[in-house]
N, C-alpha and C positions, 0 to 999 in steps of 0.2 A: 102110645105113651106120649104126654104131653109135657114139654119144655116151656119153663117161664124164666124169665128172666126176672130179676132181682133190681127195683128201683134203689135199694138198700145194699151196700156193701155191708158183708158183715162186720161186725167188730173187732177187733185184732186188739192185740197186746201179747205180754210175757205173765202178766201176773196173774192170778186167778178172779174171774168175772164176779160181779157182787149179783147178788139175785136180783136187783132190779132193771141193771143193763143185762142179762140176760133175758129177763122176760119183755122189755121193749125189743130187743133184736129177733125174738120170736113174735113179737106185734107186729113188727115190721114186716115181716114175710108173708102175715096172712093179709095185711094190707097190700101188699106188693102184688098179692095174687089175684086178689080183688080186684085190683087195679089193672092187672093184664087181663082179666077175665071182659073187664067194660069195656076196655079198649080195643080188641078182639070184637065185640058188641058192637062196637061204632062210636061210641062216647068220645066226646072229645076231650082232650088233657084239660086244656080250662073248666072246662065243667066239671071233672072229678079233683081236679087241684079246687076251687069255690068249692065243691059240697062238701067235702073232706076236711078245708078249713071251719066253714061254719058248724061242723058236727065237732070238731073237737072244741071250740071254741063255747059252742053249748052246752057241754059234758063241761067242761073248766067252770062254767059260771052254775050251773049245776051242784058241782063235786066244792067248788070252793066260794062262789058268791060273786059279785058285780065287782066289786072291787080288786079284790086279789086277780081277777083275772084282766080287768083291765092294768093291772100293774105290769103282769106277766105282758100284757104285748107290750107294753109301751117300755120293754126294755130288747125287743125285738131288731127295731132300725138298726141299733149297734150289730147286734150279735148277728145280722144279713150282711150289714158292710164289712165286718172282719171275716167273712168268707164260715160262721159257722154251719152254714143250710147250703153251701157248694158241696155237689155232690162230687165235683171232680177235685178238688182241692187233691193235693198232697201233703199227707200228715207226715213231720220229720221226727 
């Protein structure tokens, strides 16, 4: 039997999950898998952090168009510097 570890802590709260934070928290894990399965492989984390950024960033421009997705990153720098993509952060 095989143990993976989770790049994703799961979601936590009190209240009841809305259907779309559950089915990204279930994204997450099969990404997570993915991810231990390459790196296992030998891939290195730069290289699956780069293709993983370009692949969602191609599905974004895709799913919503040149613009809207350049909107979405360019509100990114904030939301890195207030610690929202720390994965060790502690939520009070």
């Amino acid at each position: 039997m095989r143990t993976t570890k989770s790049l994703f802590s799961p979601v936590s709260g009190t209240g009841p999950f809305e259907q779309g934070q559950v089915e990204r928290q279930i994204a997450l894990e099969y990404l997570a898998e993915a991810w231990n399965s390459a790196e296992e492989d030998g891939l290195e984390t730069a290289a699956l952090a780069h293709a993983s950024l370009f692949a969602a960033l191609a599905t974004f421009v895709r799913m919503h168009g040149d613009e809207a997705t350049a909107d979405l990153v360019a509100t990114l720098p904030d939301r890195i510097r207030t610690g929202e993509y720390n994965l060790d952060r502690i939520l009070q």
